[in-house]
N, C-alpha and C positions, 0 to 999 in steps of 0.2 A: 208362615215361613219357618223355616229347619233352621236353627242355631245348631253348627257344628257341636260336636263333643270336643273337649281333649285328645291330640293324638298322644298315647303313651307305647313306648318302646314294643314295638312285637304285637300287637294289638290292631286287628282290623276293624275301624267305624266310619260311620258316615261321615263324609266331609261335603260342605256345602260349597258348590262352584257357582260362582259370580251373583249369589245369592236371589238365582229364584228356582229352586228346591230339586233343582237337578242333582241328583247324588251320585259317587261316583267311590267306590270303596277301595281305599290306598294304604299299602304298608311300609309306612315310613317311621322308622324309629325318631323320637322327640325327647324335646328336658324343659321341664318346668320353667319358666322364667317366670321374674317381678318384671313389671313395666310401671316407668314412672317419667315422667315432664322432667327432664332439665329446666329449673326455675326461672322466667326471667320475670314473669310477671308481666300475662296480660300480652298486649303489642298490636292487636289484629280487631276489625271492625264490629264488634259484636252489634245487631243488628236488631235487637226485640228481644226485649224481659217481659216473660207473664208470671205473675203471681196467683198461685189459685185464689177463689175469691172466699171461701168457704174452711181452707186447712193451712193454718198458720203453720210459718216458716216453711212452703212448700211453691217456690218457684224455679221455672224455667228460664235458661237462655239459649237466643239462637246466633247463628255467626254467618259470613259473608260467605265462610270456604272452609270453617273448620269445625263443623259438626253442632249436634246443640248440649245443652246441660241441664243437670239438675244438682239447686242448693242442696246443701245437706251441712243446714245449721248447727248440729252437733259436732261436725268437725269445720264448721267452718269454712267450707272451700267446696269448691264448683266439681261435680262428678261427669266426667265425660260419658254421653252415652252415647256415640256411634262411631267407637273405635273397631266395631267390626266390620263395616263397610269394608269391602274388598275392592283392590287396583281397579280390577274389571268395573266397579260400578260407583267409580271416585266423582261422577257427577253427582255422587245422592249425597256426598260431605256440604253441601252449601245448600243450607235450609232457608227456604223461600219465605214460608210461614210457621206459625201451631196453635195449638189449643189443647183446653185443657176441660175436660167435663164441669162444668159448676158444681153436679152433686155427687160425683162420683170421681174424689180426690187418686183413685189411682189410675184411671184412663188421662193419658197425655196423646196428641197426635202431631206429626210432624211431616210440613208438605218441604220434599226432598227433592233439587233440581239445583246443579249451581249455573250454570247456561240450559238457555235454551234450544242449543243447538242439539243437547243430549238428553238422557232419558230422564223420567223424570218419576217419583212415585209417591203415595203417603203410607207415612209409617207409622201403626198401631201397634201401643201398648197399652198390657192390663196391670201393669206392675210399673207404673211411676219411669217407663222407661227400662227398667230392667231386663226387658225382653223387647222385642218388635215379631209385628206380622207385617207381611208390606203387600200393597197392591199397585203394580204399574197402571200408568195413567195415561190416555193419549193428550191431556194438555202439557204444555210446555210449562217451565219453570226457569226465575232466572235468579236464585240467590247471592249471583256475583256482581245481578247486572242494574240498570239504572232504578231508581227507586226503591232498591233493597231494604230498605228502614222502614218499607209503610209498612201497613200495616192495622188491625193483625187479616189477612185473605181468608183466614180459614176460621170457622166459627163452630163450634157446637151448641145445640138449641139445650137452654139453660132449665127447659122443661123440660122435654125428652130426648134425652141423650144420646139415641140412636140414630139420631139426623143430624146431621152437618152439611154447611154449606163453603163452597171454595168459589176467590175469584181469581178466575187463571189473567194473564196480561194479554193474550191475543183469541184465544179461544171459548170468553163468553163464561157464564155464570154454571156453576154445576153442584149438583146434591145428591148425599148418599144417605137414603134411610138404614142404612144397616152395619155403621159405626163404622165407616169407612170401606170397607169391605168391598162394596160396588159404588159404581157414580152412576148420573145421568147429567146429560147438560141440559140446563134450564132452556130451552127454545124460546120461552117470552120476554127476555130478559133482553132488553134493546140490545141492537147490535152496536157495536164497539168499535167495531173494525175501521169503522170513518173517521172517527175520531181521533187529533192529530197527533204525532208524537211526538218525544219531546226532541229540543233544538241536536242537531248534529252537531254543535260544539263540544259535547259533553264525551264525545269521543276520543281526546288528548290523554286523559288520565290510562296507563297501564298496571296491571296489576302487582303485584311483589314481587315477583319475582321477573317485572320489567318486561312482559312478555302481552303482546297485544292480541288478545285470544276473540278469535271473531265470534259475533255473537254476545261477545262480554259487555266489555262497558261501556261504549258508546254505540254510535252510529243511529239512524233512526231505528228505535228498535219501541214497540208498544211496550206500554207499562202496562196499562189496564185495569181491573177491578183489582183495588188497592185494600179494601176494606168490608167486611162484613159483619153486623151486630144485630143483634136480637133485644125486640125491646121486650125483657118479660115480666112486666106487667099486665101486655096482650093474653097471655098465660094463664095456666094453671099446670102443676107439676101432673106431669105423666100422658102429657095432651101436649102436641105439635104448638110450638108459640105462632102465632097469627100472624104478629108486626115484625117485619126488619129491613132492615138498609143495605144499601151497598153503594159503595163511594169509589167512583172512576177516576182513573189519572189522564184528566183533561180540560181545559179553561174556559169549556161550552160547559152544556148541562151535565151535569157530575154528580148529581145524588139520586138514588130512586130508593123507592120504597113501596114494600107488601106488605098486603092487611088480609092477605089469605094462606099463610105460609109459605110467600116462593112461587105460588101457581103464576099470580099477574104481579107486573110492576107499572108505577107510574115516575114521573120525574115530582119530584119535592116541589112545593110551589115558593117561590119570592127568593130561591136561594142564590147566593152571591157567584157569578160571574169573572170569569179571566186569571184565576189562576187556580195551580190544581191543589186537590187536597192530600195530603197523606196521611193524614189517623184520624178518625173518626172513633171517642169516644163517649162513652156512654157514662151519665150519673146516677147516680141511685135515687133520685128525685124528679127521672125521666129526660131530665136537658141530656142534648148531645155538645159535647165539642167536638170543631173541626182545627187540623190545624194545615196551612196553605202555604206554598209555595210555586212562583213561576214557573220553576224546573222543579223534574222529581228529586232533585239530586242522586246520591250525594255530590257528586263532582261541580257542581255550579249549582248556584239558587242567588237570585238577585231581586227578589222582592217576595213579601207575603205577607198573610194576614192571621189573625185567630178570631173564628167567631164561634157564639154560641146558639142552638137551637132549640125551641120549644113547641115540641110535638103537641102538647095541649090545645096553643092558640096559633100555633105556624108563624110565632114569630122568631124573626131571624137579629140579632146583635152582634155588633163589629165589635168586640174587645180587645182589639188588638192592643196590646201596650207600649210597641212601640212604631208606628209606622216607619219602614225603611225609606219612604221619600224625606222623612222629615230629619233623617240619619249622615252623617256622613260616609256612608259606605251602603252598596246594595246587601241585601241579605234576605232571608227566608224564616220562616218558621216551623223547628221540626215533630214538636209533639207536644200533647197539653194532659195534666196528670190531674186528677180528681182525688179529693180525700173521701173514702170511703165513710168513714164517721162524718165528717162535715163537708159535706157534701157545696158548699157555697165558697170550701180552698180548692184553691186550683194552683198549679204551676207548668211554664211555660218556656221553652228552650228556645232560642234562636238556630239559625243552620245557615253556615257558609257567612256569619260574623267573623271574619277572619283575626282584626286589630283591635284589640290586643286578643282576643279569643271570643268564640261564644260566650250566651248569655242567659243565665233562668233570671225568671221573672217569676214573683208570686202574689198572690192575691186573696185575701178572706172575705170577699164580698160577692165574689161571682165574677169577679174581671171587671169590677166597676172601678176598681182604680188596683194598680200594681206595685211592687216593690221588688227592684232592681236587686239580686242577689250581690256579694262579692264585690260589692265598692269599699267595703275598709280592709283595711290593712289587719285587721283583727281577724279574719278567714281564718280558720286554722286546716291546713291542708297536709295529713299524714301519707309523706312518699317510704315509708320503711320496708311496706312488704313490696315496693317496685322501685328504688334508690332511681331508675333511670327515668320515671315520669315526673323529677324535676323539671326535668328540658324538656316536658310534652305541654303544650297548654290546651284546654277541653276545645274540640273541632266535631264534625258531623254529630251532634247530641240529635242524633234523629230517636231516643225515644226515651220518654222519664216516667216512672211510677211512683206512686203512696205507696208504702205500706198498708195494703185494710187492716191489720188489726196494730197499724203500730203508725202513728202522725207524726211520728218524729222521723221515720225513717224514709228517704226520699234514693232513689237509684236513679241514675241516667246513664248512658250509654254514649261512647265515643269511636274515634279512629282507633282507639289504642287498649279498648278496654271499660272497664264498668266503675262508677264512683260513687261510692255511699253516702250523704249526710245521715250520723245519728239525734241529732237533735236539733231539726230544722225549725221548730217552732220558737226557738230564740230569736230566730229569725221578727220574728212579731213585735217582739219588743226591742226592736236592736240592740239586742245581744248577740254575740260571737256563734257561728254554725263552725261546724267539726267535719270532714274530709277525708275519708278512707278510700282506698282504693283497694276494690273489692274484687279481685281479681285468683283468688288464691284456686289454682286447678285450672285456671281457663285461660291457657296458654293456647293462643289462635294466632301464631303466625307463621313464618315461609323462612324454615332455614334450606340459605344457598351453600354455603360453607360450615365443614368440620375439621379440623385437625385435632389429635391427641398424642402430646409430643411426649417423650419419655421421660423430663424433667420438670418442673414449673407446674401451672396448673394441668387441672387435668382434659380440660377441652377449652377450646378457643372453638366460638361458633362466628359466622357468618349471618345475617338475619336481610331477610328483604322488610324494606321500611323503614329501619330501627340502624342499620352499621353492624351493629357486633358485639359480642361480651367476653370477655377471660371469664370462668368460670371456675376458681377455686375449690367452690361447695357447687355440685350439683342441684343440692338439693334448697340454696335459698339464690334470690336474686341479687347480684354481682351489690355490692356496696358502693362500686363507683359509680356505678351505672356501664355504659355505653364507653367504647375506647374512649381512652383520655389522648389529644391533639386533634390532629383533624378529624374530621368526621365525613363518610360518605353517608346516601341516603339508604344504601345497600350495599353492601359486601357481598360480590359475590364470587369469590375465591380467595383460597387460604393454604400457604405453604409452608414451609419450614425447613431448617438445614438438618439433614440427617447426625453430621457430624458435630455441629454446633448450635443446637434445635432451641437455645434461646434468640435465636436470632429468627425471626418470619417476614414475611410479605404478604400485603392483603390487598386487594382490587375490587373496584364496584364503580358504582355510578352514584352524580349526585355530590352534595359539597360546594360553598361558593368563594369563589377564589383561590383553588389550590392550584398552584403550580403542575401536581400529575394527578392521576386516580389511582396508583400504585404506591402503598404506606408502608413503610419499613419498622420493626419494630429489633432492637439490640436487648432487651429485658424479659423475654417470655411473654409480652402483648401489654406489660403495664403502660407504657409509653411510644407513640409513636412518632414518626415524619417522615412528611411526604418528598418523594422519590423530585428528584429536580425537572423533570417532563416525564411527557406519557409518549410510546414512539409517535411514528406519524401514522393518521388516520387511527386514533386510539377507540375508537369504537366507544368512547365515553365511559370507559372503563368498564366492558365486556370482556369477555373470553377468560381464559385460562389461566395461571401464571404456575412458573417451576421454580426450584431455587434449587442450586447443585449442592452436593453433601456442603461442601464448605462456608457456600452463605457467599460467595464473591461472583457469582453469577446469577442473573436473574433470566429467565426467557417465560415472555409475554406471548400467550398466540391468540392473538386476536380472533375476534365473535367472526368477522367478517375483514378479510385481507392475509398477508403471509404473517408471520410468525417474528420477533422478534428478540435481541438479546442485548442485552447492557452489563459490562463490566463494572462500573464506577458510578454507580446509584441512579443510571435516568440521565447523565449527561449529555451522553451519546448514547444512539439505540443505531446498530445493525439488523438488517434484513437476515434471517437463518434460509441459505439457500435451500433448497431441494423440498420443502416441504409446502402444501398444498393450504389454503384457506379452511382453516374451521378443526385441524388434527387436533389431536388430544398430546400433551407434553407430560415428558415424569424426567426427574434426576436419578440417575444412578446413587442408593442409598451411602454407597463405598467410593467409588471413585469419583472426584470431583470435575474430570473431563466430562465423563459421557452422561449422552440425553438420551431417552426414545420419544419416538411419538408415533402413534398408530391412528391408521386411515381406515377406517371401519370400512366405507364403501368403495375403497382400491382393494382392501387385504391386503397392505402393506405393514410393516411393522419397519420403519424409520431410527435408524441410530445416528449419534454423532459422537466422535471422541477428540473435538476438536474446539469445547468451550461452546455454546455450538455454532462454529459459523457455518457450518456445510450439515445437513443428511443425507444420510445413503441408504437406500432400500436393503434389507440383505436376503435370502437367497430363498427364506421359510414362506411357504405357500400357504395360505389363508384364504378361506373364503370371503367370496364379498358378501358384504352384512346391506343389502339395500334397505334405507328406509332408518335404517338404527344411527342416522350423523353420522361425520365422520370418526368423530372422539371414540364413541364405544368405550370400553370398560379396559383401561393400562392399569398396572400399578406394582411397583419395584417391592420385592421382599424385604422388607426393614433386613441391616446388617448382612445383606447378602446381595455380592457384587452379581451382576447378570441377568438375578432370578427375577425372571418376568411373568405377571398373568396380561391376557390379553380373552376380551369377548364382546359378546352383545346378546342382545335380547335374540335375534335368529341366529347367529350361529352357537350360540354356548361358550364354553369356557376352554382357554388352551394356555397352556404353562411352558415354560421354556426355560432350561437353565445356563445356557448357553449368550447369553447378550441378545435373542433375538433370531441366531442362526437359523432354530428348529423350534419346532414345540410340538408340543404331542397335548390330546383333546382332551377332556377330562370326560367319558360318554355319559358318565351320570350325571353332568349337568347339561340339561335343555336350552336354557336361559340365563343370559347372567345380566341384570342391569346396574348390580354396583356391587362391588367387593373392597375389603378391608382386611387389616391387620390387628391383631391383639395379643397380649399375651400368652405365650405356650403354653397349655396344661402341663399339669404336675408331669415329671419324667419325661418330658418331649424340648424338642430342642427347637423346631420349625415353630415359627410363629403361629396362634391360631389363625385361621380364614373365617370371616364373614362375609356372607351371601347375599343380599338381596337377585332371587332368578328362580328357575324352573327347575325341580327336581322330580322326574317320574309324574310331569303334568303338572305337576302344584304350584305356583307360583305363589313362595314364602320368603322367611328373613330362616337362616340356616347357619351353622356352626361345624368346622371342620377343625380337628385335633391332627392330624395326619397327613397334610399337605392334599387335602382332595379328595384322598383314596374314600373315603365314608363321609355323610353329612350327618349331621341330626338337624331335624327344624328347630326352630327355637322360641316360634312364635304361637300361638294357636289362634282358633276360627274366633274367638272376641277380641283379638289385637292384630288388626289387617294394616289401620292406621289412613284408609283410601291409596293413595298414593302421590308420591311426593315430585314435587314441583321441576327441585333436581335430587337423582336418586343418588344418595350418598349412604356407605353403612362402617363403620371403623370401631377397631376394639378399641380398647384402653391399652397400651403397653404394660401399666403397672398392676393392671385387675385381671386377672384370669376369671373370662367370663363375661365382663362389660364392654357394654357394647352401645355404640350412639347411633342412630342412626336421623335421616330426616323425615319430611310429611309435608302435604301441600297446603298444610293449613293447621295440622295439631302440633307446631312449635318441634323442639328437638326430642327426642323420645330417647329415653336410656335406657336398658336393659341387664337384672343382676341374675344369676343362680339363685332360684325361688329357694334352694336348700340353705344358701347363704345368706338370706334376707330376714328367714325367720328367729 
């Protein structure tokens, strides 16, 4: 695979389109940017931690939707490595699986698919991730979807390193002798496809950003070959390993195993029956752990088990510690963690223990008897570098590690993020264990909402999962955490009075017992309260929301239904006639009558100057944008009455200064899927423009000093970012140059002048 170069000013190079090695030579003048995480710490499902077993302080994390990582204990904090995935190939941001060569600390590999509806590939590197080569694959991949925690699918033989084996969820077992590079499918490898899937209940759960993507998370959808390990012992270094396994997600026969490398499989003899497994680990003294559950989750698990196996004599041990019949609540079991030095600790997570939260369990005997983590009040649990995982308590721990060369340090993995014990072996003696939340770089969530108002702080985000943060400091996470009064489960829109910009309004879904889903704030977002109702048919606090310069009107246009407006906080809500189900709404930044709202697929451009009880189409002919919603891309020039852009991904970009009358096209943009405002560069008067769209074919993040006339990109070929859930990009008023924008899975992303940063 071709990693782009740098574009720099006047300079023709290779650019990589939709990253499989198509080149295509483009002359588009650029400017250096820093790209960095707006803080919040963590938020999004990270999904499997590997540790190499052989190069201390050197592991991996993978996530649901938002790419994978690597530690880097010198600074502490998690390094994103596939921010260059491009829009075009935003299925490869949700990693399915990885691995990492046992003897050969700089090969990592990463199986890339977040549905299985889309493409799907493994990604090779010879440099710890700092580069990839990629090979598309015809099995399917579902990193978003049921059983995303098991784990780990993809294996490299701990002998020789040039073999690997993967197990895909519907299409059967596959190996690549030549370090990923090519596959084959295992043809002996019993067939799967009979095998049942898991319950169609598990279909209720949507994803962050509330959106029920087919293929994803529910429905009957195969899990499949959940797990692959090499036993090498079978072994000798530089000679194919002999023995290994592979572990099915199904409550029939679920384990096999070769004793010829892969050639034949048999089923396991004596092994335990009726529910499925999800991690299959191996110890350094040849036991395997399995750890079971009913359902693969995450979204339900209502019973499971933990046992242990010895390949030696083929006996099988139930160690489970605590059986969920004997529980007050159903529950599962999500992963079992082996100390590499002492090989007879283990520890064990519960999964879908809801009350009061999950739970580890540990044990120094082999699971002959257990010890319940986190029953005294003595826990010491460090929230500083994430203030808002207060309010989170630990949920889906689908996977825990030892440290190998370090027994005190233990990691698991949640809904929200990664948490450290550094000295769990106090644990032993009951003494007090210690709780960090290890999250620093590994921002994996779904921001729905930006604003950057011209006073107070400097962004107020929107977040799916999480509600929202005021954001003071970019660069640490909020100290209060998450809005202070109510709380939605997502925000997803965020407005502000142009004239009086400490005053906003925010909308989401989610919250119990409020009165509306629409939350006012009079302070710059320190404090909120909820609107007195949501109109009727509120969509559960979907769609849109506008608030006119002044702050004394609000208009709501619903996900689905017409559009509405309230004068007097949600008391009363009016119907806004003339406008169509699903339009995109903006206030006029100056005048506090007038609305617009734009219908991508009529090509209408919609005004009102009447507070808004009425729209009227007016007279400017716009193509219709099929296929782009109806919203497309509105947005009023800060401090300029009239000045409208309006587009979409097919028709491009069109400016009007006029309220609407007219507009004329901008030809140099092809595409536009989100624009923004920010501060004017030096000696200019027009606000900057920010781009997310098409310029001369390329589809980037772009910077315009001149109201259009000229762009520069601002992004390059290692910061694509996949693409975002909803496409939002806005400057800073107060930074010439800063820029926020969103991502479907790597948190909110800010952007400075690299000449500025240094």
């Amino acid at each position: 695979m071709y990693i782009g170069k740098r574009i720099t000013a006047g300079v023709v190079v290779p650019v990589l389109l939709g990253l499989h090695g198509l080149m295509q030579a483009q002359t588009l003048p650029s400017e250096p940017y820093a790209w960095n995480n707006v803080v919040i710490g963590g938020g999004g499902f990270v999904t499997g931690i590997i540790p190499h077993p052989r190069q201390k302080d050197l592991m991996y994390a993978r996530t649901d939707v938002g790419g994978a990582y690597r530690w880097d204990d010198s600074a502490r904090r998690w390094i994103p490595l596939t921010d260059w995935i491009s829009a075009e190939d935003v299925n490869l941001t949700g990693i399915e699986s990885m691995a990492v060569d046992p003897n050969n600390p700089r090969r990592v590999y990463l199986a890339a698919g977040t549905y299985s509806r889309g493409n799907a590939a493994i990604l090779r590197s010879e440099d710890q991730g700092r580069t990839f080569k990629r090979t598309d694959v015809p099995f399917k991949m579902g990193g978003n979807e049921q059983g995303r925690f098991n784990g780990e699918r993809l294996a490299a033989d701990p002998n020789q390193g040039d073999i690997l084996f993967f197990g895909s969820r519907r299409d059967g077992l596959w190996k690549s002798a030549d370090r990923g590079a090519t596959w084959q499918k295992v043809e002996s490898f019993p067939n799967i496809g009979s095998n049942q899937p898991p319950p169609a209940a598990s279909a209720t759960t949507t994803n962050a950003a509330g959106q029920r993507r087919g293929g994803g998370f529910g429905g009957n959808q195969p899990v499949g070959i959940i797990a692959v390990v090499f036993d090498p012992a079978s072994g000798k270094p530089g000679s194919p390993t002999s023995q290994l396994y592979a572990a099915v997600s199904t409550t029939e026969t679920n384990l096999y195993c070769s004793t010829d490398g892969g050639v034949t499989w048999e089923a396991v003899a004596n092994q335990p029956v009726g529910l499925r497994p999800n991690h299959l680990v191996p110890s350094p003294d040849g036991t395997f752990y399995l750890s079971y559950g009913r359902e693969p989750g995450p979204n339900q698990m209502s019973d499971g088990a933990v046992w242990k196996f010895s390949p030696k004599d083929g006996v099988w041990t139930d160690i489970t510690p605590v059986k969920p019949k004997d529980s007050d609540q159903p529950f599962g079991y999500g992963c079992v963690a082996v100390d590499a030095q002492h090989p007879s600790t283990l520890m064990a997570t519960t999964f879908a223990h809801w009350n009061p939260h999950d739970e580890i369990f540990r044990s120094t005997n082999g699971g002959a008897t257990w010890t319940q983590l986190w029953q005294s009040n003595t826990t010491v649990w460090d929230y500083s570098s994430a203030p808002y995982t207060r309010t989170r308590t630990p949920h889906w721990m689908g996977t825990i590690v030892i440290n190998p060369f370090d027994s005190d340090q233990v990691l698991f993995t949640t809904g929200f993020g990664i948490w450290c014990c550094t000295n769990v072996t106090k644990a032993d003696s009951g003494k007090p264990t210690h709780w960090v939340f290890l999250d620093q770089g590994l921002e994996e969530t779904v921001p729905l909402a930006l604003i950057s108002p011209p006073a107070g702080a400097h962004l107020i985000s929107g977040v799916g999962d999480i509600d929202g943060f005021r954001h003071d400091n970019v660069d640490v996470s909020p100290a209060e955490g998450t809005f202070a009064g109510p709380r939605l489960s997502s925000t997803r829109d965020l407005a502000f009075a142009a004239n009086k910009p400490e005053l906003m309004v925010r909308i989401g879904n989610g919250g119990r017992g409020m009165s509306a889903h629409a939350i006012i704030s009079e302070d710059g977002g320190k404090t909120w309260e909820a609107l007195a109702s949501d109109p009727p048919g509120g969509s559960g606090g979907q769609g849109r929301i506008a608030l006119s310069a002044d702050g004394r009107t609000i208009v709501w246009a619903l996900q689905r239904g017409s559009p509405f407006v309230t004068t007097n906080r949600g008391m009363t809500w009016t119907n806004c006639e003339g406008l169509s189900s699903g339009a995109s709404v903006a206030a006029d930044p100056v005048s506090a009558s007038r609305f617009y709202a734009f219908d991508a697929q009529a090509g209408k451009l919609m005004t009102s100057t009447n507070s808004p009880a009425t729209f009227e189409a007016t007279v400017a002919s716009l193509p219709v944008s099929e296929g782009a919603g109806r919203g497309g891309v509105l947005a009023a020039t800060p401090g300029m009455k009239g000045d409208l852009w309006v587009g979409s991904r097919n028709i491009g970009l069109y400016h009007s200064t006029d309220g609407g009358a007219s507009f004329t096209k901008l030809n140099n943009v092809g595409g536009a899927d989100a624009l923004g405002f920010g501060k004017a560069a030096p000696g200019k008067t027009f606000p900057a423009l920010y781009l997310l769209g098409s310029i001369k074919q390329l589809h980037a993040y772009y910077r315009s000093d001149d109201a259009g006339q000229t762009w520069v990109r601002i992004n390059d070929d290692q910061h694509r970012f996949g693409a975002p859930d909803r496409p939002l990009i806005i400057g800073d008023p107060r930074i010439y140059g800063r820029v926020y924008l969103t991502t479907g899975g790597r948190g909110v992303i800010y952007g400075d002048l690299a000449a500025r940063t240094k």
